[in-house]
Structures are given as structure tokens and as C-alpha cells.
C-alpha positions in Angstrom: 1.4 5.5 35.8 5.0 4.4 34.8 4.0 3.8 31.3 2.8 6.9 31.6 5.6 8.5 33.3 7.9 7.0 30.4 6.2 8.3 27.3 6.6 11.8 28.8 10.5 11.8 29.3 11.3 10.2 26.0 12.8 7.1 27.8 13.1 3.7 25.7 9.4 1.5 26.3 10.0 -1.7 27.1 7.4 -4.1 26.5 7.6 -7.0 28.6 10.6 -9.9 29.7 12.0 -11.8 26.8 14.1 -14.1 28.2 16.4 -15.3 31.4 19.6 -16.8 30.4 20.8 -19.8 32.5 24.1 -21.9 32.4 23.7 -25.4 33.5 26.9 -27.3 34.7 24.5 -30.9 33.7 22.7 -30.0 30.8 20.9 -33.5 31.0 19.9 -33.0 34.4 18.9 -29.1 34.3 17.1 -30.1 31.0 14.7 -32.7 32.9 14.4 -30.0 35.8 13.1 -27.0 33.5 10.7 -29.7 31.7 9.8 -32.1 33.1 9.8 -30.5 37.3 8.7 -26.7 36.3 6.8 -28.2 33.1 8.3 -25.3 30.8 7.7 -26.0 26.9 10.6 -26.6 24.4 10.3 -24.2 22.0 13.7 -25.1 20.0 16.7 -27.2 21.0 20.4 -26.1 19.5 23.7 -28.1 20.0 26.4 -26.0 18.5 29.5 -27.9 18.0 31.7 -25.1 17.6 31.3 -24.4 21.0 30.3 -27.8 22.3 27.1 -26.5 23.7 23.7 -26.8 24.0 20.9 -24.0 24.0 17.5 -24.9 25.3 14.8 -22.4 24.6 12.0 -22.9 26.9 8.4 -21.1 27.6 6.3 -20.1 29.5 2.8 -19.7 29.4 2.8 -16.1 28.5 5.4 -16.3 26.2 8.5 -15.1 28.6 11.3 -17.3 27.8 14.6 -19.2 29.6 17.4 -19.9 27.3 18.9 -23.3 29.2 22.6 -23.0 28.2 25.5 -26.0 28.5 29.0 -24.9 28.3 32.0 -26.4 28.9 33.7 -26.7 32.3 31.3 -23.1 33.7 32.8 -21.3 36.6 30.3 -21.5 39.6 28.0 -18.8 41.0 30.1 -17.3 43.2 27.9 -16.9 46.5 23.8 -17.3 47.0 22.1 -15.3 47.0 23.6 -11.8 47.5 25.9 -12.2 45.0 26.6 -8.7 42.5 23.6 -9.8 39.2 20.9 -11.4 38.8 19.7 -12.3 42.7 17.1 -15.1 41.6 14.5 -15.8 38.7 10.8 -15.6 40.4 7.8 -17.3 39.2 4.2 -16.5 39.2 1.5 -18.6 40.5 -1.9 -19.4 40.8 -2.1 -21.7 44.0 1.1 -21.7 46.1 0.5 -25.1 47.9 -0.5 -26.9 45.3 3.0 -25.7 43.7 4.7 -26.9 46.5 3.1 -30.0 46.7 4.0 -30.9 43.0 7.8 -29.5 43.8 7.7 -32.1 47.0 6.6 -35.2 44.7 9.9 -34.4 42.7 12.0 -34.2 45.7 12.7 -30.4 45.3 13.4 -28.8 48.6 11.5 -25.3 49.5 12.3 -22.9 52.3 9.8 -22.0 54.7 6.8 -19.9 53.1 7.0 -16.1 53.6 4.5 -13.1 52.9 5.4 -10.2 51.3 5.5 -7.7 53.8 4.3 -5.2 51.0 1.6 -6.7 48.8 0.9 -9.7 51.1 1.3 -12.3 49.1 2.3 -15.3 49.6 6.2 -16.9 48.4 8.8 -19.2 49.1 12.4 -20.0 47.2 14.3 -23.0 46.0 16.8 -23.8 43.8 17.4 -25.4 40.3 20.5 -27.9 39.9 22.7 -25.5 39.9 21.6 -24.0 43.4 20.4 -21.0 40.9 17.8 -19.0 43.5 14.1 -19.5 42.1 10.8 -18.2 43.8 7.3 -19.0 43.4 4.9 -16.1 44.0 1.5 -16.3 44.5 -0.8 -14.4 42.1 -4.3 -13.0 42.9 
């Protein structure tokens, strides 16, 4: 219906998320956390001397990507999670406890699972490194 809805009113059609940009404060450590933790795929790694930083571009198995940026000396995320931008990154998947599980054999820390008052589904949050907001939703 929105699709819909769109070509009607002449409004741009956007196909699908690209990317989420992230700024790590330990690119090492957020590196290992994206790979080897969430298991997302390097697609191509960048260090860019001119600005003594890293870009990370990582996959997922649709295709949507997260740029993993280093920077120099990054000011921090000002509050969590209400702060003005993006409120958290959320995550599709397939069997919610088994996530957790594999998130509790890497010592990652989950709140308490919710359900979606809406849809019914199933989520919880946690955070990357960086105490960036992530959640994993459960998928029919």
C-alpha cells in the first residue's frame, strides 16, 4: 500500500537500507564485535591515512550494510537512548533464544525480553562497545 501510496504523489522510491554508519572509539575491539560476535561479513577494509582512520564495510545477509568507522579522539554519544538521531540499529531474527544464547557465550549482556505490544513479536536490546543501542527482533 505505501509503495503504492508513493508512486501516486510523485514522492522519491526508495528501495531498501544501504547502510548504518557507526564510529567506534576501539576500532580493534568493535571490529572483533561486528565479526566475530554478530558474525557480519567484511566486504572491504580502508585505512586512510589522511585522516588516520579506518572504514570497515560489513554485510549482512541481505545485502544491508554497516560502515565500522575509527576516528581520532570521537566525542561520545551524548545520552542512551533518547538522545535527538538515530535511537538504535535493530536486527532481524530467526530464533530469538538461540540469539541470545550465542550473545551469552560472548559475554554480551541483554536486557530482559519484551513483546511488541503491536505485532507481537518477540525482542530485547544490547549494546555494542560503544554502548551503541542494538536490538534483535524476532522474525516470523
Amino acid at each position: 500500500m505505501v509503495a503504492a501510496t508513493l508512486r501516486h504523489t510523485g514522492a522519491m522510491q526508495l528501495a531498501r537500507l544501504h547502510h548504518v554508519a557507526v564510529i567506534a572509539s576501539d576500532y580493534p575491539r568493535s571490529r572483533r564485535f561486528y565479526t566475530e560476535v554478530l558474525g557480519l561479513a567484511v566486504v572491504a577494509e580502508t585505512y586512510r591515512a589522511a585522516r588516520d582512520s579506518y572504514k570497515l564495510d560489513l554485510a549482512l545477509p541481505d545485502g544491508t550494510q554497516i560502515e565500522l568507522f575509527s576516528f581520532p579522539s570521537p566525542p561520545p554519544r551524548p545520552t542512551r537512548p533518547e538522545a535527538c538521531g538515530l535511537r538504535h540499529l535493530a536486527f532481524a531474527v530467526h530464533d530469538l533464544d538461540t540469539a541470545l544464547a550465542h550473545l551469552g557465550r560472548h559475554g554480551v549482556g541483554t536486557e530482559p525480553v519484551r513483546l511488541d505490544e503491536l505485532t507481537g513479536r518477540r525482542f530485547t536490546f544490547f549494546a555494542d562497545p560503544d554502548g551503541l543501542p542494538l536490538e534483535l527482533y524476532e522474525q516470523a
